[in-house]
PyMOL Python script that loads the backbone (N, CA, C, O; Angstrom):
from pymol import cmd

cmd.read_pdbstr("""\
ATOM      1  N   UNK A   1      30.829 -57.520 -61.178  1.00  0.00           N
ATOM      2  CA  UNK A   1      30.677 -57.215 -62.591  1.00  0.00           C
ATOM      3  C   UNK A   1      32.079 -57.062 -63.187  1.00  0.00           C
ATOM      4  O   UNK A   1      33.018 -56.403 -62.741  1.00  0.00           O
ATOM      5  N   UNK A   2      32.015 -57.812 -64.291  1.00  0.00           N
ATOM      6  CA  UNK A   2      33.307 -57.295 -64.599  1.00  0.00           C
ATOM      7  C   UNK A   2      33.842 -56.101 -65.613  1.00  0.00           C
ATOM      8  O   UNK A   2      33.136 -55.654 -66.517  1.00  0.00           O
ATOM      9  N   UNK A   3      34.885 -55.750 -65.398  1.00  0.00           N
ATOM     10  CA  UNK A   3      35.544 -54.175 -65.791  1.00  0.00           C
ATOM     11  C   UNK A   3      35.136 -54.401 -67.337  1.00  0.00           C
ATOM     12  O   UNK A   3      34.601 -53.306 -67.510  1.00  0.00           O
ATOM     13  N   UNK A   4      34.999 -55.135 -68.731  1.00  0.00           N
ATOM     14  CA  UNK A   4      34.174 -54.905 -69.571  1.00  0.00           C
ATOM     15  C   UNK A   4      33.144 -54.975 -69.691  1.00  0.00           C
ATOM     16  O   UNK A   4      32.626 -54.642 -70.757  1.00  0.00           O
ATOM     17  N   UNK A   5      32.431 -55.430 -68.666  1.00  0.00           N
ATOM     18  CA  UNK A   5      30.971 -54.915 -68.778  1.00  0.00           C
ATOM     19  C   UNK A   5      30.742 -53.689 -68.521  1.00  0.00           C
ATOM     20  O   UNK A   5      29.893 -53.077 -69.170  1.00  0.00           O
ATOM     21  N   UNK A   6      31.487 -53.071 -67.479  1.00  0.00           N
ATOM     22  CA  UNK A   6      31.112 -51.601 -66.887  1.00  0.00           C
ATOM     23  C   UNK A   6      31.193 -51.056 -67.952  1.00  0.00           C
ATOM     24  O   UNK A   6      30.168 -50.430 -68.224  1.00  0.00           O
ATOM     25  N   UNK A   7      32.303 -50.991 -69.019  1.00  0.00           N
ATOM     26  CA  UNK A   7      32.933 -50.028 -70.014  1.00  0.00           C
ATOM     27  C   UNK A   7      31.542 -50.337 -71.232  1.00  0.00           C
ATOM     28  O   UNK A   7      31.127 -49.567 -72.099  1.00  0.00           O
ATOM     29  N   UNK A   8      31.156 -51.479 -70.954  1.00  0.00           N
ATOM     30  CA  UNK A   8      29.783 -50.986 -72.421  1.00  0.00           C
ATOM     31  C   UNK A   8      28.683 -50.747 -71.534  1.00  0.00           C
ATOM     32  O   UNK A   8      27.626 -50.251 -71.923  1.00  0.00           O
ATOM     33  N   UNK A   9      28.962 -51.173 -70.059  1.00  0.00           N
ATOM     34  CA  UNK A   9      27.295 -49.894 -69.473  1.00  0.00           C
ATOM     35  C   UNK A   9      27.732 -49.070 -69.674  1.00  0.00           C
ATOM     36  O   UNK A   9      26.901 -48.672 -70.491  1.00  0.00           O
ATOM     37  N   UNK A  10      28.709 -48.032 -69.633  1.00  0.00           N
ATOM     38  CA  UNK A  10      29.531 -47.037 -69.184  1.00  0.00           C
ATOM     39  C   UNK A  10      29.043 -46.071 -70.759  1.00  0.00           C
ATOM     40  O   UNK A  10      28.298 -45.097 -70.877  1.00  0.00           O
ATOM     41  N   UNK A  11      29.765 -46.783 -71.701  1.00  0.00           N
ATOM     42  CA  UNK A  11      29.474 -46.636 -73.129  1.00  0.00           C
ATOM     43  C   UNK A  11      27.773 -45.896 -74.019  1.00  0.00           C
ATOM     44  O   UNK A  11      27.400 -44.905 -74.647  1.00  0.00           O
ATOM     45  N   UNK A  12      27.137 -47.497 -73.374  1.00  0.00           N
ATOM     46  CA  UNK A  12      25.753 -47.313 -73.670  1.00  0.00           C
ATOM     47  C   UNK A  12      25.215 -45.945 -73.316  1.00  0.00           C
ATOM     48  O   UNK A  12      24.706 -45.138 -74.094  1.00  0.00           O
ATOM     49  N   UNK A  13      25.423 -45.806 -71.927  1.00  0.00           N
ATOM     50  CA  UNK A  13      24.719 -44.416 -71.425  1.00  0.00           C
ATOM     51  C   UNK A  13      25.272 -43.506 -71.913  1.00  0.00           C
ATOM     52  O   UNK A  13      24.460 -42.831 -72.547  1.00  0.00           O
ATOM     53  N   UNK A  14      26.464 -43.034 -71.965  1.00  0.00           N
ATOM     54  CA  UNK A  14      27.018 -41.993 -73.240  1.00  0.00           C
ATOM     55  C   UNK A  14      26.261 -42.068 -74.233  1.00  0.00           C
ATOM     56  O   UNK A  14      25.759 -41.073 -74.755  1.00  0.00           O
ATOM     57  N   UNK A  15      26.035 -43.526 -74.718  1.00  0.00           N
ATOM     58  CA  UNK A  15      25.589 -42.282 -76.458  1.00  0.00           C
ATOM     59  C   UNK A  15      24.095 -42.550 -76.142  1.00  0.00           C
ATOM     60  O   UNK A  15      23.591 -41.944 -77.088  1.00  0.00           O
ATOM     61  N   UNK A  16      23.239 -42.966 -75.564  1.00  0.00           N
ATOM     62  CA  UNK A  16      21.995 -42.619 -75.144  1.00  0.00           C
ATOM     63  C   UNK A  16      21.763 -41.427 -74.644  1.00  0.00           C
ATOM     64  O   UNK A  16      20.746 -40.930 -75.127  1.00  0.00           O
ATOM     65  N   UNK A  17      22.589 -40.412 -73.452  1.00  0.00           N
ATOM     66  CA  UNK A  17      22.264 -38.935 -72.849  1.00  0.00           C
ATOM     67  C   UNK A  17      22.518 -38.869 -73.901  1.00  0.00           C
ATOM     68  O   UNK A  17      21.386 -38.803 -74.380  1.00  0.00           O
ATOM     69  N   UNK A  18      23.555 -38.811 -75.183  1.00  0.00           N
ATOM     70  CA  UNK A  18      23.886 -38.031 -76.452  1.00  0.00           C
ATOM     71  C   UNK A  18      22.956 -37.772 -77.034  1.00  0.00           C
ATOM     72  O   UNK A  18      22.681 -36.590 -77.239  1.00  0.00           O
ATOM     73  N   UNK A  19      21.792 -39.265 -77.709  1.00  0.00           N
ATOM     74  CA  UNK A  19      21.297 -38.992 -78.342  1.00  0.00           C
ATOM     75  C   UNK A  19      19.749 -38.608 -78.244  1.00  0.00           C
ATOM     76  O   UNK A  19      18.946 -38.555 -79.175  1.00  0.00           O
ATOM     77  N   UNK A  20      19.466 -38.283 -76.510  1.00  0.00           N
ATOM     78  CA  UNK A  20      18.647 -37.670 -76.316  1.00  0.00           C
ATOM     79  C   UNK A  20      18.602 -36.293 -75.940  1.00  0.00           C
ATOM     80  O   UNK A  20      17.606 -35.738 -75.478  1.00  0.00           O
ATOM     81  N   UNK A  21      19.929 -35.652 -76.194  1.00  0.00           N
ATOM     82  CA  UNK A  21      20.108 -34.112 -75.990  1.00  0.00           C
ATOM     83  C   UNK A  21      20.332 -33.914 -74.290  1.00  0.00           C
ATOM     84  O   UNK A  21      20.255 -32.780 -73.818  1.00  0.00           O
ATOM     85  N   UNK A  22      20.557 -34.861 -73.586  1.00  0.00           N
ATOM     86  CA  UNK A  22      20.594 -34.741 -72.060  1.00  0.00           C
ATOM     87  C   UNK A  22      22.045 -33.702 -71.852  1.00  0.00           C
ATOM     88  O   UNK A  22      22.139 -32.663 -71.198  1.00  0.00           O
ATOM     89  N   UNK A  23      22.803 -34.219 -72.444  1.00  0.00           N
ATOM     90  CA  UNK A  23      24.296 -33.154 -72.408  1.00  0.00           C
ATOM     91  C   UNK A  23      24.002 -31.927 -72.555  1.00  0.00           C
ATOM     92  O   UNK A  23      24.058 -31.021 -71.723  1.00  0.00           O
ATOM     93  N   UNK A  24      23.534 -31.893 -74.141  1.00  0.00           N
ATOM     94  CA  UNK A  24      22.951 -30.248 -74.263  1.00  0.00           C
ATOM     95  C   UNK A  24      22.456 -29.451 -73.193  1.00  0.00           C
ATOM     96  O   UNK A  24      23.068 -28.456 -72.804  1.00  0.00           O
ATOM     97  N   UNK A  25      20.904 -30.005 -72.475  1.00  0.00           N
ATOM     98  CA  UNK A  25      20.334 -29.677 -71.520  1.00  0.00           C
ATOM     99  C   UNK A  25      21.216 -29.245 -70.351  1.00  0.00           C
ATOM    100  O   UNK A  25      21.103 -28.145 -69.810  1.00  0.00           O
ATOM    101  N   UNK A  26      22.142 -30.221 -69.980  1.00  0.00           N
ATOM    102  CA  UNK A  26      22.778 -30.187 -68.962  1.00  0.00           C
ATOM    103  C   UNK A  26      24.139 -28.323 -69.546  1.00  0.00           C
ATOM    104  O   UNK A  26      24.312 -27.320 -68.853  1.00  0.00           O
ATOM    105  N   UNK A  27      24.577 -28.539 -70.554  1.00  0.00           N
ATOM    106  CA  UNK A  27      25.527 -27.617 -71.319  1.00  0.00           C
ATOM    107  C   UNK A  27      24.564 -26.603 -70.769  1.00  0.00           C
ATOM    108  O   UNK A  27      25.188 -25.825 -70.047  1.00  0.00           O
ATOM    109  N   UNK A  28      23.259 -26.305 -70.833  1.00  0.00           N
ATOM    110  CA  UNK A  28      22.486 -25.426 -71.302  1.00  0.00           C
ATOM    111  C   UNK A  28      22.494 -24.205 -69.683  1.00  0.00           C
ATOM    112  O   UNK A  28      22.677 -23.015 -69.426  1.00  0.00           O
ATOM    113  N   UNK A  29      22.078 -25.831 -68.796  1.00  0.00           N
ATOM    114  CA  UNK A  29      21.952 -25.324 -67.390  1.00  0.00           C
ATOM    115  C   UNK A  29      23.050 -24.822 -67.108  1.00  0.00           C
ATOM    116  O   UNK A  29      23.077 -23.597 -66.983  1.00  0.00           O
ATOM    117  N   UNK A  30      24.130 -25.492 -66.944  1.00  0.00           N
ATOM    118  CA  UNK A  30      25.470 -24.908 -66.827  1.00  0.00           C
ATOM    119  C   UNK A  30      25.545 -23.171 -67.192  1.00  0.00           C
ATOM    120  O   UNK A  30      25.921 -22.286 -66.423  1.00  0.00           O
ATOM    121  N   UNK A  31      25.296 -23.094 -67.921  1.00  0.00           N
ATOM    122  CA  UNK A  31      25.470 -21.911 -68.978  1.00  0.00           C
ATOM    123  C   UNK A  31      24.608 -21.030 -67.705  1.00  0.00           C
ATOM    124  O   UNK A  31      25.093 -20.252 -66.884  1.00  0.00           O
ATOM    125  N   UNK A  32      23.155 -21.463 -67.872  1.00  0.00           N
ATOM    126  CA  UNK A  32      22.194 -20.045 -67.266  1.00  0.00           C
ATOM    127  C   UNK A  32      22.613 -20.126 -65.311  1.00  0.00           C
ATOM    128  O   UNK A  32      22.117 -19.290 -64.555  1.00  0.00           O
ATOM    129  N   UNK A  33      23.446 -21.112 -64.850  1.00  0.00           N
ATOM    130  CA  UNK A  33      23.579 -21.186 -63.448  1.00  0.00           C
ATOM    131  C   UNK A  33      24.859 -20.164 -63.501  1.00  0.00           C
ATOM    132  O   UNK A  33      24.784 -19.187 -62.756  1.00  0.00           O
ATOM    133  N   UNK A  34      26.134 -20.317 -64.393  1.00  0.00           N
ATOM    134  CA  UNK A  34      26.772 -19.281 -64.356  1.00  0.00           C
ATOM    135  C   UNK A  34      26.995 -17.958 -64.700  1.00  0.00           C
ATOM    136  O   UNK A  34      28.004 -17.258 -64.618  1.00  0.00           O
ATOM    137  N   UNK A  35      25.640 -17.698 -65.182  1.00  0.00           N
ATOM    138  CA  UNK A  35      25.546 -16.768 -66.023  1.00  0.00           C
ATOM    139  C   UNK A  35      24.680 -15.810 -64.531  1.00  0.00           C
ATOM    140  O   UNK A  35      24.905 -14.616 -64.331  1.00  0.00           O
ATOM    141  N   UNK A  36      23.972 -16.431 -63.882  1.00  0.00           N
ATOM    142  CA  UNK A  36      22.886 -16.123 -63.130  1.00  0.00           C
ATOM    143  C   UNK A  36      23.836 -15.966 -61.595  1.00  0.00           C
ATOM    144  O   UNK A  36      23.408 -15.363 -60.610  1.00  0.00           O
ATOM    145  N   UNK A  37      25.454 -16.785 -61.680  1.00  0.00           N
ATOM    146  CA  UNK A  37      25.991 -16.375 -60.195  1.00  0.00           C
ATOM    147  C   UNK A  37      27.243 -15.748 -61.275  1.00  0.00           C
ATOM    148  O   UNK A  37      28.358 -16.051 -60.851  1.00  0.00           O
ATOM    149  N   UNK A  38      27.270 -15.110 -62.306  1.00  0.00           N
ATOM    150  CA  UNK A  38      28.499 -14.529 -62.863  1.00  0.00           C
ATOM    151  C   UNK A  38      28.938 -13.185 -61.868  1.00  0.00           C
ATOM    152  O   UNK A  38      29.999 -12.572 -61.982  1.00  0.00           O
ATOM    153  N   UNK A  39      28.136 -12.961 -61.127  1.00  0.00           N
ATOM    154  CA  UNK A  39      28.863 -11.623 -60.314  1.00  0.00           C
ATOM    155  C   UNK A  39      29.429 -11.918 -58.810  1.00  0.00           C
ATOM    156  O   UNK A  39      29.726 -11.055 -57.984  1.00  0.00           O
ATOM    157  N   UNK A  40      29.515 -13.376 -58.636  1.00  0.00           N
ATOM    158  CA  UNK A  40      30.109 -14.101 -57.750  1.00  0.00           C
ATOM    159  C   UNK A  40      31.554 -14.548 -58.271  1.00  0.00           C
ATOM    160  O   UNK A  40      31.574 -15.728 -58.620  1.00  0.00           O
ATOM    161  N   UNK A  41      32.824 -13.834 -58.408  1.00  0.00           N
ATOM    162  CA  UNK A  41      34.027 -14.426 -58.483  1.00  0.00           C
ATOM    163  C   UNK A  41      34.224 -15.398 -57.883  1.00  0.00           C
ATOM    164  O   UNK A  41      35.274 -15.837 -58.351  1.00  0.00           O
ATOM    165  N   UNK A  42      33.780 -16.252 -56.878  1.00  0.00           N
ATOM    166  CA  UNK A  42      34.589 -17.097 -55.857  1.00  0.00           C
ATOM    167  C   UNK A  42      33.864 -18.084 -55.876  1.00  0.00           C
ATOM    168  O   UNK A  42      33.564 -18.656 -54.827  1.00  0.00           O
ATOM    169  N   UNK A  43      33.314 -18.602 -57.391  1.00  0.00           N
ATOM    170  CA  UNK A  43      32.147 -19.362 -57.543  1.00  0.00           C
ATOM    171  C   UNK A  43      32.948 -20.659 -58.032  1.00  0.00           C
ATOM    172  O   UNK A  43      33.568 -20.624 -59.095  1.00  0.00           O
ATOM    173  N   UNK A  44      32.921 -21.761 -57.258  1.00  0.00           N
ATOM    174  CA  UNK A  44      33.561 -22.633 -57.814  1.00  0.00           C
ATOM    175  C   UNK A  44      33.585 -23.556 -58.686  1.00  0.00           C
ATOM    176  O   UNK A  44      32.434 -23.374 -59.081  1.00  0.00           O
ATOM    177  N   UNK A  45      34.158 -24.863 -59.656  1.00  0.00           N
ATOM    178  CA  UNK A  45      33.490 -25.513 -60.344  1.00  0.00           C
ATOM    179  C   UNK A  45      32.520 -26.545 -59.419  1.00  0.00           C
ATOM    180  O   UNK A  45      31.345 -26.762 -59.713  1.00  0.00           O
ATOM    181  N   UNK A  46      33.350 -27.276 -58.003  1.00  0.00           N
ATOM    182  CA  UNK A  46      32.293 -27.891 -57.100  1.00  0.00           C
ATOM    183  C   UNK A  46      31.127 -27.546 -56.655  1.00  0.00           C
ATOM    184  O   UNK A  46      30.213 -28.269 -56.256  1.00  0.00           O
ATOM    185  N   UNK A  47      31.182 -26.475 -56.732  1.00  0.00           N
ATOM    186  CA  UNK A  47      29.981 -25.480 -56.370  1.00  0.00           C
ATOM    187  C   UNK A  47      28.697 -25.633 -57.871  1.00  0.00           C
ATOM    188  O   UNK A  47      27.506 -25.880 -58.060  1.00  0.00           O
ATOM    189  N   UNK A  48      29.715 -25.355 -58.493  1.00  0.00           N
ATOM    190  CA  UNK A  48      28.498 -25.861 -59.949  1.00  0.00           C
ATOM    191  C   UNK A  48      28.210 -27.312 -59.838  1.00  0.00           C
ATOM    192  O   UNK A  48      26.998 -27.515 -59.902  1.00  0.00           O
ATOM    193  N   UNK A  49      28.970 -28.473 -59.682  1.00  0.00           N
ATOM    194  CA  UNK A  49      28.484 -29.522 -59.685  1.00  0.00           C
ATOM    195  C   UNK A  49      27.374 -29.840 -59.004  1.00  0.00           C
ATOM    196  O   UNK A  49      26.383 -30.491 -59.336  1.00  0.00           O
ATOM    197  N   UNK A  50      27.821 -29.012 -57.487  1.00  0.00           N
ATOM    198  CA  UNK A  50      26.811 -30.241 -56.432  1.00  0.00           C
ATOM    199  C   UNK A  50      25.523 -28.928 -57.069  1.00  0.00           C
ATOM    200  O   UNK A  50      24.426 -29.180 -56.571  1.00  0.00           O
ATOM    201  N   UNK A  51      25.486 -27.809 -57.909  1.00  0.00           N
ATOM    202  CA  UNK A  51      24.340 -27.083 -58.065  1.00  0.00           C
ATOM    203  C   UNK A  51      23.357 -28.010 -58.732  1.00  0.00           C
ATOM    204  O   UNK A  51      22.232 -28.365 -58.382  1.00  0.00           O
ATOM    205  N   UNK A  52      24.293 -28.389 -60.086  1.00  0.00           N
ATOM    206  CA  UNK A  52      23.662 -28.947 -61.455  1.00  0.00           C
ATOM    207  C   UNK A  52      23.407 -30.732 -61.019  1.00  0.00           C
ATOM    208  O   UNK A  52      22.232 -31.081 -61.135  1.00  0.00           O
ATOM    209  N   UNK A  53      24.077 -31.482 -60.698  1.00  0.00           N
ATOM    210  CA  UNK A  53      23.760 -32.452 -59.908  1.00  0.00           C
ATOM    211  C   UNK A  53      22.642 -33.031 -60.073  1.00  0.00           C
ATOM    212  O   UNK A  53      22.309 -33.720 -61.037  1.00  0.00           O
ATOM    213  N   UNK A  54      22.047 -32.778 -59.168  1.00  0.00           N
ATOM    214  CA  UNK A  54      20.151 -32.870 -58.571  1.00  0.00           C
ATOM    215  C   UNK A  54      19.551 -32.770 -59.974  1.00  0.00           C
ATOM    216  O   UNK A  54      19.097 -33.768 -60.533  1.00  0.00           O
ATOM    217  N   UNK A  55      19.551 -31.524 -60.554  1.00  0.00           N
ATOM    218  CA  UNK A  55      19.104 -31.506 -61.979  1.00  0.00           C
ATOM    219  C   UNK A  55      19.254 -32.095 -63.009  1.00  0.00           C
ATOM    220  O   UNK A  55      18.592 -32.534 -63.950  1.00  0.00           O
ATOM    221  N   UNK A  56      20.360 -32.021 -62.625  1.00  0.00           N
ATOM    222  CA  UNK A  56      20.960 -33.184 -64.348  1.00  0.00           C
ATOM    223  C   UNK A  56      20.452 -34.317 -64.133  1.00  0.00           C
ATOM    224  O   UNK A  56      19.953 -34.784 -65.157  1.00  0.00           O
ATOM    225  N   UNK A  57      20.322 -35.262 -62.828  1.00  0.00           N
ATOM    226  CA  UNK A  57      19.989 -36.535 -62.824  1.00  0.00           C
ATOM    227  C   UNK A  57      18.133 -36.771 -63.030  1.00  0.00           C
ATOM    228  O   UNK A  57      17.619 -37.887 -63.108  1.00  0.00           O
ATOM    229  N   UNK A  58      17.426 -35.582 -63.082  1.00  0.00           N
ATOM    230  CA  UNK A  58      16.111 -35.521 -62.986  1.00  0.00           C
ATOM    231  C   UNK A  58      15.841 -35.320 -64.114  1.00  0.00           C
ATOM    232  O   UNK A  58      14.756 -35.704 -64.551  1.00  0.00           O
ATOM    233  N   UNK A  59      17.020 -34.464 -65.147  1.00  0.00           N
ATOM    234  CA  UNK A  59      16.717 -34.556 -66.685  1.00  0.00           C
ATOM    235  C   UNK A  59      16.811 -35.838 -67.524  1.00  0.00           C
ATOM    236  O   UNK A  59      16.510 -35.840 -68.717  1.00  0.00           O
ATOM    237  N   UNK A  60      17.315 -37.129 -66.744  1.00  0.00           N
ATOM    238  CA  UNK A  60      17.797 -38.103 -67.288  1.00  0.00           C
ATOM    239  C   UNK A  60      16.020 -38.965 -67.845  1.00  0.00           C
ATOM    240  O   UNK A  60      15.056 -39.178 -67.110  1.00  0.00           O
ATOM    241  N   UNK A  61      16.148 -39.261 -69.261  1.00  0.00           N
ATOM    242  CA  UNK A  61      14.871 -40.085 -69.270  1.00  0.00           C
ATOM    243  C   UNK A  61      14.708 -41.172 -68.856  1.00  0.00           C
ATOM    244  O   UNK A  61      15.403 -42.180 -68.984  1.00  0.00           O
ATOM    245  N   UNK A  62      13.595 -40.971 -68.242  1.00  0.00           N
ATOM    246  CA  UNK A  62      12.807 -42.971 -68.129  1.00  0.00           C
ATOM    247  C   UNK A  62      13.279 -43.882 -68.834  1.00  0.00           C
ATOM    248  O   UNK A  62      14.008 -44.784 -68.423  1.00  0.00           O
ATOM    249  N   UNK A  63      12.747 -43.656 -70.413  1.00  0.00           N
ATOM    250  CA  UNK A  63      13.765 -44.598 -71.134  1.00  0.00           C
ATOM    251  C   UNK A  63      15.317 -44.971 -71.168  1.00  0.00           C
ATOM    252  O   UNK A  63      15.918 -45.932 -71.649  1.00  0.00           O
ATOM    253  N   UNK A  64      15.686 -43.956 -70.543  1.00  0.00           N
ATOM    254  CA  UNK A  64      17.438 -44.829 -70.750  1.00  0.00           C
ATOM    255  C   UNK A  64      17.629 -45.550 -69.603  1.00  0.00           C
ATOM    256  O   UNK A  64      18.190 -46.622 -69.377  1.00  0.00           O
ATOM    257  N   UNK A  65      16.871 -44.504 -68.712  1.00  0.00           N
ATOM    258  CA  UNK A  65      17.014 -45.089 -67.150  1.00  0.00           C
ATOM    259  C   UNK A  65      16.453 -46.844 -67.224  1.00  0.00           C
ATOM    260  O   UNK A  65      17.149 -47.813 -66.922  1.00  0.00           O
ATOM    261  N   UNK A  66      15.058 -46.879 -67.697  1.00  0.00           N
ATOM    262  CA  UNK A  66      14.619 -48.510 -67.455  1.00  0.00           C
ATOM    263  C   UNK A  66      16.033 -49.247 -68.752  1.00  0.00           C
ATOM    264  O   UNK A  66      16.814 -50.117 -68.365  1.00  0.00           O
ATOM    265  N   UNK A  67      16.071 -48.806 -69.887  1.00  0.00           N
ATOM    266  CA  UNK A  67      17.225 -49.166 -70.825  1.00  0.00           C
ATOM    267  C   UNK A  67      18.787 -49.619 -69.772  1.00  0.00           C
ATOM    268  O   UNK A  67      19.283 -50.717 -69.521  1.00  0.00           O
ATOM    269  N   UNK A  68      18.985 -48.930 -69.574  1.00  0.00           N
ATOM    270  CA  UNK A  68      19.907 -49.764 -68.710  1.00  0.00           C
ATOM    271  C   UNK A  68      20.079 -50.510 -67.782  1.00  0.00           C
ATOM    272  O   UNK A  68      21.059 -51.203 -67.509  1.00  0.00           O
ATOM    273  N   UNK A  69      18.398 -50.292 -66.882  1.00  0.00           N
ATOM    274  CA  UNK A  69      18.560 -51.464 -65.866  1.00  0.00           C
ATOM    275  C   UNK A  69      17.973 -52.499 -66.652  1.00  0.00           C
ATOM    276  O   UNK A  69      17.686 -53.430 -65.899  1.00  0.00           O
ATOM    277  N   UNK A  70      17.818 -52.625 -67.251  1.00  0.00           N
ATOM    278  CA  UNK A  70      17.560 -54.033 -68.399  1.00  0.00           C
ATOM    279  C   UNK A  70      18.945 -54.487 -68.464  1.00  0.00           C
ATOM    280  O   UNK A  70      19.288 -55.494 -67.844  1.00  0.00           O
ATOM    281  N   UNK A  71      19.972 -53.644 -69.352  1.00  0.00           N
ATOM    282  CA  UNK A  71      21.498 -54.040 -69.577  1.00  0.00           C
ATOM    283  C   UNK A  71      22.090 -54.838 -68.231  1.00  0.00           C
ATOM    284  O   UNK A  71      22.472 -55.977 -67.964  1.00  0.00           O
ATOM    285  N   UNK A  72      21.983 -53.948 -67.753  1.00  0.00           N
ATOM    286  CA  UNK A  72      22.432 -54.783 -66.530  1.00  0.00           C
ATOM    287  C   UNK A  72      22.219 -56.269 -65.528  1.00  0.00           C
ATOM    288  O   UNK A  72      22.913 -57.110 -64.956  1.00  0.00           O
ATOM    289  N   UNK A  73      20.652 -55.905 -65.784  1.00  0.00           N
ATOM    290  CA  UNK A  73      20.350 -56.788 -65.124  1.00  0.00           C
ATOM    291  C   UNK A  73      20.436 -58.308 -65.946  1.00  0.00           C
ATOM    292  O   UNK A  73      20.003 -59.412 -65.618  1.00  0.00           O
ATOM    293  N   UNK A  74      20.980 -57.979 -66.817  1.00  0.00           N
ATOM    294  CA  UNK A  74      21.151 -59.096 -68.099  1.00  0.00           C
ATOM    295  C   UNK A  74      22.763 -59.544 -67.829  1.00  0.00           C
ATOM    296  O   UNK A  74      23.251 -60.664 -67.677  1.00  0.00           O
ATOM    297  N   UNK A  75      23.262 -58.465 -67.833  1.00  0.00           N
ATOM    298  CA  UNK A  75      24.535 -58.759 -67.536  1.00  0.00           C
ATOM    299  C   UNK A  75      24.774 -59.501 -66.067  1.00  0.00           C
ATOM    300  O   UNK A  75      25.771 -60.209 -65.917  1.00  0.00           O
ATOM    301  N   UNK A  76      24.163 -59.379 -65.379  1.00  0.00           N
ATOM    302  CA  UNK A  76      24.173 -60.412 -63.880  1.00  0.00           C
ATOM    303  C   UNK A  76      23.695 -61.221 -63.940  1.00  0.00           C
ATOM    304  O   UNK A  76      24.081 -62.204 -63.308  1.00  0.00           O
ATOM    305  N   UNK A  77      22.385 -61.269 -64.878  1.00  0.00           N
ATOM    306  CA  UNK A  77      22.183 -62.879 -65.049  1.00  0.00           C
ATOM    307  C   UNK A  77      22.742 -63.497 -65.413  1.00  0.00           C
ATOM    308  O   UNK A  77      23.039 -64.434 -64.672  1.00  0.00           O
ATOM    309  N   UNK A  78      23.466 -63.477 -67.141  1.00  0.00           N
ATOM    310  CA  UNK A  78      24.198 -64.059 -67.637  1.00  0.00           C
ATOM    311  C   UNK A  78      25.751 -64.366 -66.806  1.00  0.00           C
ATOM    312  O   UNK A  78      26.500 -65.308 -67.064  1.00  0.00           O
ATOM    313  N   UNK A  79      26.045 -63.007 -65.473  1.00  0.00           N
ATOM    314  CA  UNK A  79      27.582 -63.643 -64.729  1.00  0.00           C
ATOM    315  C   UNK A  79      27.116 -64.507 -63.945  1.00  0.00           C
ATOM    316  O   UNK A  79      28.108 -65.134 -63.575  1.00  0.00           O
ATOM    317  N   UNK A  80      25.868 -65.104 -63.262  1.00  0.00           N
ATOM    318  CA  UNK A  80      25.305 -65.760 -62.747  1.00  0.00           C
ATOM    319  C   UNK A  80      25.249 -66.933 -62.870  1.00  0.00           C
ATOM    320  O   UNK A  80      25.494 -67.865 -62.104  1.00  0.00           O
ATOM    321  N   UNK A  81      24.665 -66.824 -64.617  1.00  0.00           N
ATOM    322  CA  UNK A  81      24.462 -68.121 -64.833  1.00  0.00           C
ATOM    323  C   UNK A  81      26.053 -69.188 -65.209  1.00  0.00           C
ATOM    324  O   UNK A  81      26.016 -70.418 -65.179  1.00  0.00           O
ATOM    325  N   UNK A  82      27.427 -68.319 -65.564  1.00  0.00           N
ATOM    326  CA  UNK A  82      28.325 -68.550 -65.844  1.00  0.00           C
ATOM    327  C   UNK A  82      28.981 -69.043 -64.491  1.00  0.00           C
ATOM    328  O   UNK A  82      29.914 -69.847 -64.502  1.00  0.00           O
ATOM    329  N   UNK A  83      28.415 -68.488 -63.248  1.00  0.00           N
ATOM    330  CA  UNK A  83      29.143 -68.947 -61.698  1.00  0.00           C
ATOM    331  C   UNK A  83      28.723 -70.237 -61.262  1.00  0.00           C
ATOM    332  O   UNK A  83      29.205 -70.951 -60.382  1.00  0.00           O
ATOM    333  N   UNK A  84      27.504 -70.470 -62.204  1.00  0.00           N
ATOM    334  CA  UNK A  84      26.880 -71.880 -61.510  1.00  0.00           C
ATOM    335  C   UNK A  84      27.689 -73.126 -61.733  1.00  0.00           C
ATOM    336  O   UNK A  84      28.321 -72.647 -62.675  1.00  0.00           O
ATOM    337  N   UNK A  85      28.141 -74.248 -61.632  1.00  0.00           N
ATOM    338  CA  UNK A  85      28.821 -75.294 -61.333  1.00  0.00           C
ATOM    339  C   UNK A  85      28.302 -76.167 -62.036  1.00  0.00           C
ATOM    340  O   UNK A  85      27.424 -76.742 -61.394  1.00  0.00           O
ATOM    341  N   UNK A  86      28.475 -76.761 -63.603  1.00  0.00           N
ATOM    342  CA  UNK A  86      27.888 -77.847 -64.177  1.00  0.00           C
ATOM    343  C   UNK A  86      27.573 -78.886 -63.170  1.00  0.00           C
ATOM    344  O   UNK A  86      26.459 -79.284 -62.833  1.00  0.00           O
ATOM    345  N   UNK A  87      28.547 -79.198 -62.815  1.00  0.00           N
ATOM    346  CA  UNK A  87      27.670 -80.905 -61.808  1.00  0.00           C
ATOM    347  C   UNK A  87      27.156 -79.847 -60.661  1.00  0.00           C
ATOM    348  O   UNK A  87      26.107 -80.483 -60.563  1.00  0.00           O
ATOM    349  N   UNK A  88      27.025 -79.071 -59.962  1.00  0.00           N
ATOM    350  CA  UNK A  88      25.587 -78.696 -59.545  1.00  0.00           C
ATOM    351  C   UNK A  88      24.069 -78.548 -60.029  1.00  0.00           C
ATOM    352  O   UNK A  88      23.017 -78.718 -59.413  1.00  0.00           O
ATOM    353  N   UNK A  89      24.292 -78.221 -61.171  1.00  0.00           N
ATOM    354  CA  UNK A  89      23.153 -78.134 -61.857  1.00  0.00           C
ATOM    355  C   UNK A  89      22.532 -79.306 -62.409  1.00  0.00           C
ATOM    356  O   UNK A  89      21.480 -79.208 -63.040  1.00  0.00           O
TER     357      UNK A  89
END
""", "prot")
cmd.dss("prot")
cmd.show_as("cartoon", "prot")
cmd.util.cbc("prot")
cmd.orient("prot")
């Protein structure tokens, strides 16, 4: 794939979690996971990731999720069809 395609998959899914509030959600969890180990000083940010992780990716919708494997899979067809060899075809 090439490096401008990644940057408008990359793109797309940004303002799709945006504009389905997935950040928020995710802002939200963040918030009540540290709020809920706040009497743990030695709580790390990796420690929040691999927490929120699992979750965040389960908050992600169906729709963006099938939405982008559409993008994509468009985008490989079309590098596909660009690899093929006029006098092969």
């Amino acid at each position: 794939m090439m490096s401008g395609d990644r940057v408008k998959i990359k793109d797309l899914l940004s303002s799709r979690l945006t504009e389905c509030g997935w950040r928020d959600e995710v802002r939200l969890l963040c918030r009540s996971i540290l709020q809920e180990k706040g009497a743990i000083s030695s709580f790390t940010v990796e420690q929040l990731v691999t927490e929120v992780t699992p979750r965040a990716r389960s908050l992600v919708p169906d729709a963006v999720k099938k939405e982008l494997l559409i993008k994509i899979r468009t985008i490989f067809d079309e590098n596909e069809a660009d690899d093929i060899d006029p006098e092969e075809a």
